[in-house]
C-alpha positions in Angstrom: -70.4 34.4 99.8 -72.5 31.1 99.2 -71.5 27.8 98.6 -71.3 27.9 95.0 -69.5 31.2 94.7 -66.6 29.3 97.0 -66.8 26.1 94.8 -65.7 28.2 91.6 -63.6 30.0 93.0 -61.6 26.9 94.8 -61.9 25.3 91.4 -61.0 28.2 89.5 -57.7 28.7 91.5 -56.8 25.2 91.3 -56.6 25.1 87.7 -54.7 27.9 87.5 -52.1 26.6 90.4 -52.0 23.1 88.0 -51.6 25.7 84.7 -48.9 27.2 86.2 -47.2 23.6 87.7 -48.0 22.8 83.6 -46.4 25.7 82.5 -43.0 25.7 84.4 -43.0 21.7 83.6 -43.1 22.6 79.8 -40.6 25.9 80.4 -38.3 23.3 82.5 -38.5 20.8 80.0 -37.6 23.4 77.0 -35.0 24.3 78.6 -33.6 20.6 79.3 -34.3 20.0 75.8 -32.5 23.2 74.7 -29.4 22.5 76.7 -29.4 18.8 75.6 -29.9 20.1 72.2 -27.1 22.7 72.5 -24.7 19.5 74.1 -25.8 17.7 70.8 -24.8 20.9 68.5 -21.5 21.1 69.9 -19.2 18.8 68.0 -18.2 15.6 69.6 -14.3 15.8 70.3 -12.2 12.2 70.5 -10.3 13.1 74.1 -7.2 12.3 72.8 -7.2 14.8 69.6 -7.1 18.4 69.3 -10.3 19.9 68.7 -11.0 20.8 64.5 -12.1 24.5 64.2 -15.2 25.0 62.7 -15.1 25.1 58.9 -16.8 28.7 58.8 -14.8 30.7 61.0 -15.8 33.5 63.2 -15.6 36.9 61.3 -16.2 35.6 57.8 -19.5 33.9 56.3 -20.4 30.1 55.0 -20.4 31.9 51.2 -17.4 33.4 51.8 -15.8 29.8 50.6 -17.0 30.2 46.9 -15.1 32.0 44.6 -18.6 33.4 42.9 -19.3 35.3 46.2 -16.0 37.4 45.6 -16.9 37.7 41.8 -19.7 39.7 42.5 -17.9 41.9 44.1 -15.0 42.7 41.2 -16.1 45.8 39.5 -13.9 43.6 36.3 -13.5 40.1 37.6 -12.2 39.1 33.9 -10.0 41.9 33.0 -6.1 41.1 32.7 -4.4 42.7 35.7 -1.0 42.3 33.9 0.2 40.8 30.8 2.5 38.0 30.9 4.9 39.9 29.6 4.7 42.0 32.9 4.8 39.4 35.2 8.1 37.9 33.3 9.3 40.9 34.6 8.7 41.1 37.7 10.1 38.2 38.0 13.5 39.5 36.9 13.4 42.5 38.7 13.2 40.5 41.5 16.3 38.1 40.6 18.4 41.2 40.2 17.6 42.9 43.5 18.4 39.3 45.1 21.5 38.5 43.0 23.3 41.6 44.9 21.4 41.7 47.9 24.5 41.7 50.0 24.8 45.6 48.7 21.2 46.0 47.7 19.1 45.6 50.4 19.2 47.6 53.6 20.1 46.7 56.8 17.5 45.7 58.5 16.8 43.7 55.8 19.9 42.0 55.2 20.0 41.3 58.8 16.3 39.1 58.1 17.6 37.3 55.4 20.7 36.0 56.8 19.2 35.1 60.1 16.6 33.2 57.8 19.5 31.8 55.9 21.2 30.4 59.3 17.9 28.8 60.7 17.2 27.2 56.7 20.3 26.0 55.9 19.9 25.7 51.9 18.1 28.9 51.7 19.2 30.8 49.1 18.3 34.3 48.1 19.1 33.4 44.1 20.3 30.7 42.3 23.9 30.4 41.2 24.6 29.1 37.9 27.2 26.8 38.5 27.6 25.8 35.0 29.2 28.6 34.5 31.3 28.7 37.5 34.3 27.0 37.7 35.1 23.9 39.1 36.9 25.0 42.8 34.3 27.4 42.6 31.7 24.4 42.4 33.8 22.8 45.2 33.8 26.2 47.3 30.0 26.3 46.8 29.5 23.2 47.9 32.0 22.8 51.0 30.4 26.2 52.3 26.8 24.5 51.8 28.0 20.9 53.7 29.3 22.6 56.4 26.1 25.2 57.3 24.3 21.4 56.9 26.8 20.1 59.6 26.3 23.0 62.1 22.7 23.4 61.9 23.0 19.6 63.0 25.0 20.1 66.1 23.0 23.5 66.9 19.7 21.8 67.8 18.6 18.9 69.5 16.5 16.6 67.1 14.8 13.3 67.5 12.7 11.0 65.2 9.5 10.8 64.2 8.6 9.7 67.7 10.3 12.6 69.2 13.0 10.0 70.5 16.3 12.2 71.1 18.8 10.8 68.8 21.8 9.0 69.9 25.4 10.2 69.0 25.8 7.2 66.9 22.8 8.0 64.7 23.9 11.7 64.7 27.4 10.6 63.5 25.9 8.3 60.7 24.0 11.6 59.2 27.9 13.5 59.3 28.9 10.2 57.7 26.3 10.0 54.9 27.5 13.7 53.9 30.6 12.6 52.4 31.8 15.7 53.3 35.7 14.1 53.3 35.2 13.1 49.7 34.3 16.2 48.3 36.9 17.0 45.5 38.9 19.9 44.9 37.0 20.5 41.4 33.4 19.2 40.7 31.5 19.3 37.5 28.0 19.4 38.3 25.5 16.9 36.2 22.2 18.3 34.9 19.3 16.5 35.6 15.7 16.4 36.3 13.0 15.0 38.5 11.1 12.0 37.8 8.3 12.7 40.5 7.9 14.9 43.4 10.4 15.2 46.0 11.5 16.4 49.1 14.5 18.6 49.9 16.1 18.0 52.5 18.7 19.8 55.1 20.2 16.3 56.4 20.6 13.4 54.3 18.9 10.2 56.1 17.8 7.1 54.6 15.5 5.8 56.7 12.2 7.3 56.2 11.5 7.7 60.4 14.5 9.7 60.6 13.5 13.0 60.7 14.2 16.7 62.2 11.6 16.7 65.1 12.1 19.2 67.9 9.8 18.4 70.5 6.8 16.4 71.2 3.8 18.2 71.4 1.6 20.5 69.4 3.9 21.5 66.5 6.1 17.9 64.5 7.7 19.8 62.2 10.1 18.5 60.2 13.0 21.1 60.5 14.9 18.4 58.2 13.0 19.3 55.1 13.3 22.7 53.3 10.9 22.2 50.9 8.7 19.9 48.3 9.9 19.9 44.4 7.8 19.4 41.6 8.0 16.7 39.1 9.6 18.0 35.9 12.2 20.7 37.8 15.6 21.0 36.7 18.5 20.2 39.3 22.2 20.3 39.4 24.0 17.8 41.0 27.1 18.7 42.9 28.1 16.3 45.2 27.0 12.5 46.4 25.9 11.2 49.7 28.4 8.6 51.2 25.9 5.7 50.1 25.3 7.5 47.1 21.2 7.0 48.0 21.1 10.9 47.8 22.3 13.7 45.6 23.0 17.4 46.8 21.3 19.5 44.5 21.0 23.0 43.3 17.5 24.0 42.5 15.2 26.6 42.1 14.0 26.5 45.7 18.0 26.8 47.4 20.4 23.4 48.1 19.6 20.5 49.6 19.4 16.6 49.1 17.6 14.8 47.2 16.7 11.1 46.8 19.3 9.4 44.1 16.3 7.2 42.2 14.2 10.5 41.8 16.9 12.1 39.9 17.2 11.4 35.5 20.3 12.6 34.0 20.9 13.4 30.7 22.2 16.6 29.1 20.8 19.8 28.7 19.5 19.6 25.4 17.5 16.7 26.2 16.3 18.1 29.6 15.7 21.6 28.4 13.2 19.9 25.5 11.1 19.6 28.4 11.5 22.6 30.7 11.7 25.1 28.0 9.0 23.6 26.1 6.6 26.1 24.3 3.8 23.5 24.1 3.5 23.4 28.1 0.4 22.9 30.5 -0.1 24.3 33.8 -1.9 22.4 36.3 -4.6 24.7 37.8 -6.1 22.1 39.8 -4.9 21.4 43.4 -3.7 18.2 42.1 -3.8 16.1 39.1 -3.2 12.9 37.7 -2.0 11.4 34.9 -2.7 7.7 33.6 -0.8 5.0 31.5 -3.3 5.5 28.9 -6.4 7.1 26.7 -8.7 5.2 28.8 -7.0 6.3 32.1 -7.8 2.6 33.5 -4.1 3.6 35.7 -2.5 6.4 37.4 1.2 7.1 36.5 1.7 9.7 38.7 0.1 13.2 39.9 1.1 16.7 40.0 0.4 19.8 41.6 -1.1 22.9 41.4 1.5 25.1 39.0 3.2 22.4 37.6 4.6 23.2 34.1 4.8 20.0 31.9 5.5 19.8 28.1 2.5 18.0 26.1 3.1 16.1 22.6 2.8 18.5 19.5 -1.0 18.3 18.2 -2.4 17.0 21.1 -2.5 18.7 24.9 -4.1 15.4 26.3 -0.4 13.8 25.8 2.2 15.1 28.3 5.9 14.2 28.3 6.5 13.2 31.4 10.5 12.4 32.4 11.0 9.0 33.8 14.4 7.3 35.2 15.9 4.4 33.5 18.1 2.1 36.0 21.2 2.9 34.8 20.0 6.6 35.9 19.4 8.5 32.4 16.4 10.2 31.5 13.7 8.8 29.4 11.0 10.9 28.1 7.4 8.7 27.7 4.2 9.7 27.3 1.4 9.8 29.2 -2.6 10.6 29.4 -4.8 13.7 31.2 -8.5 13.4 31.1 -10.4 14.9 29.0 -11.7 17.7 31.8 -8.5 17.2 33.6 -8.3 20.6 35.6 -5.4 22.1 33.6 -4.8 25.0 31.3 -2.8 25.2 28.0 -0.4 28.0 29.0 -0.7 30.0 31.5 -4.1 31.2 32.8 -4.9 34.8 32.6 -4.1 36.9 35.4 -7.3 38.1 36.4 -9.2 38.6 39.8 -11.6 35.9 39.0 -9.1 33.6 38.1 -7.5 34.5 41.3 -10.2 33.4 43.6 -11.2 30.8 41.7 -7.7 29.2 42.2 -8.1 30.0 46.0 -10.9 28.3 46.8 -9.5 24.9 45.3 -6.8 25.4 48.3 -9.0 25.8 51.1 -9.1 23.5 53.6 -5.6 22.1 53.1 -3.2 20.9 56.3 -0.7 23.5 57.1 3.0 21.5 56.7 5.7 24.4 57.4 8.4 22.5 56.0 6.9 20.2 53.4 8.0 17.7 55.0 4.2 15.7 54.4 4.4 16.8 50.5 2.1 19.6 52.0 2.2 23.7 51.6 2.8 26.5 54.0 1.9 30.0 54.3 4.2 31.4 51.4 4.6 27.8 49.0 0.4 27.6 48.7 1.0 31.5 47.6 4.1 30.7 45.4 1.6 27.6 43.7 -1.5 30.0 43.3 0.0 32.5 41.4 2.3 30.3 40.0 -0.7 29.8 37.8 -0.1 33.0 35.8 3.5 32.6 35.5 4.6 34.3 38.7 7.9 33.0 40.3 7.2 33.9 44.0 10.0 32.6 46.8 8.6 30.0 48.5 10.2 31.7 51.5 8.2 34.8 53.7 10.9 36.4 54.1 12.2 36.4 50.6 8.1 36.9 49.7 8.3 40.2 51.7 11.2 41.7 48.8 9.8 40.4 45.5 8.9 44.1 44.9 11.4 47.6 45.4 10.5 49.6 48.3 7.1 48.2 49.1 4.6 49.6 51.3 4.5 49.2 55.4 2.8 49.7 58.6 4.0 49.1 62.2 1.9 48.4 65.2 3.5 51.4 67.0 0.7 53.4 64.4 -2.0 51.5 65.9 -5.0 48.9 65.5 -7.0 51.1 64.1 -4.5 52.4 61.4 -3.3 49.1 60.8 -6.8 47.6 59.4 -7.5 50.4 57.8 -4.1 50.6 56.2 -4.6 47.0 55.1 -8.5 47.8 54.0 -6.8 50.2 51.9 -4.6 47.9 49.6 -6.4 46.4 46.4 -7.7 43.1 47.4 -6.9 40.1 45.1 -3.4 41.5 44.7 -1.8 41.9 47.7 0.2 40.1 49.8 0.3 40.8 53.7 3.9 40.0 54.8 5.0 40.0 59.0 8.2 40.9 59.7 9.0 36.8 61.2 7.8 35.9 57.0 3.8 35.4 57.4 2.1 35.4 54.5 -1.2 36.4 53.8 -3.5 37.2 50.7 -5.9 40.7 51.5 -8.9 39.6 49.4 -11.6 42.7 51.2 -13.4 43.3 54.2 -16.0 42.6 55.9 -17.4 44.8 59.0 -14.3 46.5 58.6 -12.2 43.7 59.1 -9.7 42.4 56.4 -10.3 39.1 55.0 -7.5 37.2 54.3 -7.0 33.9 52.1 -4.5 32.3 54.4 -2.5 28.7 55.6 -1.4 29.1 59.2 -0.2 26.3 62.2 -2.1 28.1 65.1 -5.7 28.0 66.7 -7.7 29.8 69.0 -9.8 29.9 72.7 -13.7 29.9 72.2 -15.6 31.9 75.3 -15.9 29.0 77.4 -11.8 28.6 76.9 -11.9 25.6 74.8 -8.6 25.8 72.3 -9.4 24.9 68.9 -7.0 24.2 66.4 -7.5 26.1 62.7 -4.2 24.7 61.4 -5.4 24.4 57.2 -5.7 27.4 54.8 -8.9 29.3 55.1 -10.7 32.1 54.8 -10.0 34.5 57.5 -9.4 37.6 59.6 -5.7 39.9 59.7 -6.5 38.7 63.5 -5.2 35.1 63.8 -2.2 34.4 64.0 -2.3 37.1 66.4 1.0 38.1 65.9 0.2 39.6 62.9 -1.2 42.8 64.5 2.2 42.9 66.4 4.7 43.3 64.1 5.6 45.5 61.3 3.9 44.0 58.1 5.2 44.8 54.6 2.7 45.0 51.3 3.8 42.9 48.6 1.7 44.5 45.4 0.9 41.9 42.1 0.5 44.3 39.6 
């Protein structure tokens, strides 16, 4: 081999020793840049917060969000599922089966309800009409009431909003403030109605950081609160707190206090002018506002999704909002919507679109079990949705999961496989998924053969690498999380 010959052949192999040095460089430096990259993807958590799930969660897609991406897949998206009419009775099938539920309901039922009853003191399965009743009955009613108040108190072991134990003083000045001493052999209840929304409450306190908080960690529940009242909702008054700051009322969502300055009296004529009001909107919107005048330069007041309020003769822009004079009795004043204020005169059709379309304006909403935040749980964002079309839903899971006669069921003894297809099965839009601890859950299709499920929930979930992230909001999701749902017998609540 002459000189030459070697000279290329060093040369040649010393490029491609420096090509392949190059080469693992740039591979190296990828790969750097990937994993870097990949770091930079992953979202940047404050240490000190749980971790937000993504909004897109795993099983379901980004489009899955929009209400037009279930549209296209409604065979009639804008036919009426059921008239009015139809739903109205519903409704009082529902009230019927509830009124004697004591005989009604079988046993295994019964035995739900009252344990739910017990643990949500206030609970009610329907609402007495103690205008009719007399007045020891009144006074029966409400002693029984007072004193499930007064044990659920000394059953569990509450602190405030710093999940700081209470001490026995503070626990004796909540027995205090329920008056129950002064409760009369006879009581006349007082008709009245709310002046904005409010909160019911189990346990009457008056300062605002005195709440029903169980523990300190992931879940702050306020166990004190039963549940968040509309503005506009008729109330009976039955008995007054010992400071007379709150009222026990009787209401359409069970019994339970109420602050004394969001309450208007006047009587029923007066009140009814406004409940029973055939010129009525709805508020289809997640929330809305209304404003001190045409030019709505200065919000009044908001309410949400489902409220019914009356509007002024002529002129649906113009609602009759009840306000509270200081001397306690109810003025009715007038107030102004926007012109495209996200409302409907009258109900909205019941139709699949509409359905989805009302959805999608609830996604992404904080999950408040109690409504103790002004917030909505699992069964209340249901009982709001479809409040929409005139449904009365329990804001309850438990009371959701008998708002139809002998309903549908599947247990997980059958099987995972039976159970999704089971719940495949049901007509999406329609149906509501009910466990058998009171989840709620609205089957909306499938995807991969997984059911899709509009739903508000409190829990999370561990990625692969065993991070925990937190979901905790309504979304749009699998029958999978909570994963207790594929545990426990779930019942099929059918809208139509």
């Amino acid at each position: 081999m002459n000189m030459g010959m070697m000279m290329k052949k060093s040369t040649y192999g010393g490029i491609m020793r420096l090509t392949a040095q190059k080469s693992f460089f740039v591979i190296m430096m990828v790969f750097m840049a990937g994993m870097v990259q990949a770091q930079d993807e992953k979202p940047k958590h404050a240490r000190n917060l749980y971790w937000r799930a993504p909004d897109v969660l795993e099983g379901t897609l980004p489009e899955m969000k929009s209400a037009d991406y279930w549209v296209k897949l409604m065979d009639a998206p804008d036919k009426v599922i059921l008239s009015l009419e139809g739903i109205e009775g519903m409704n009082d099938g529902y009230r019927k089966r509830m009124k004697a539920w004591e005989t009604g309901l079988d046993s295994i039922s019964s035995k739900r309800l009252e344990r739910e009853m017990r643990s949500r003191p206030g609970l009610l399965p329907y609402v007495p009409n103690v205008t009719a009743m007399s007045g020891k009955q009144v006074s029966q009613l409400t002693k029984e009431a007072l004193e499930k108040q007064l044990a659920f108190l000394e059953r569990g072991s509450f602190g405030n909003r710093l999940a700081v134990e209470y001490g026995q003083a503070e626990l004796e000045s909540f027995r205090t403030e329920m008056a129950l001493s002064e409760l009369p052999s006879e009581v006349k209840p007082m008709t009245g109605i709310l002046v904005s929304r409010t909160l019911l409450r189990i346990i009457p306190s008056l300062r605002d950081e005195n709440i029903g908080m169980t523990n300190n960690g992931k879940t702050r529940w306020d166990l004190w609160n039963l549940n968040a009242l509309p503005l506009g909702q008729k109330v009976q008054v039955i008995h007054k707190s010992a400071s007379r700051g709150f009222l026990l009322v009787v209401t359409d969502d069970g019994i339970g206090w109420v602050r004394s300055e969001q309450v208007a009296f006047g009587d029923e004529k007066h009140i009814n002018s406004l409940t029973n009001s055939k010129d009525f909107l709805v508020v289809t919107g997640e929330s809305a506002p209304f404003y001190s005048d045409e030019k709505n330069d200065l919000v009044s007041g908001w309410m949400g999704m489902s409220t019914r309020v009356a509007y002024k003769k002529g002129n649906p822009r113009i609602i009759l909002v009840p306000t509270r004079k200081t001397d306690g009795t109810l003025d009715i004043q007038e107030a102004w919507i926007k012109e495209d204020a996200d409302v409907s005169i009258g109900y909205l059709p019941y139709t699949r679109k509409n359905i989805m379309t009302q959805a999608t304006k609830l996604l992404d909403l904080i999950y408040d079990w109690t409504g103790g935040w002004y917030g909505r749980n699992h069964a209340t964002i249901l009982t709001d949705l479809f409040g929409c079309f005139g449904f009365e839903l329990p804001s309850n899971g438990i009371l959701l999961s008998l708002y139809t006669a002998s309903p549908d069921s599947i247990s997980p003894e059958d099987g995972k496989e039976a159970q999704l297809e089971t719940m495949g099965s049901n007509e999406p839009f329609v149906t509501i998924q009910v466990s058998n601890s009171g989840h709620s859950q609205l089957f909306i299709g499938t995807y991969n053969g997984m059911p899709i499920v509009f739903d508000t929930h409190g829990y999370g979930y561990k990625d692969v690498n065993g991070d925990e992230y937190e979901i905790r909001r309504s979304v749009i999701g699998t029958a999978e999380i909570p994963d207790y749902m594929l545990r426990q017998k779930m019942t099929f609540i059918k809208l139509k």
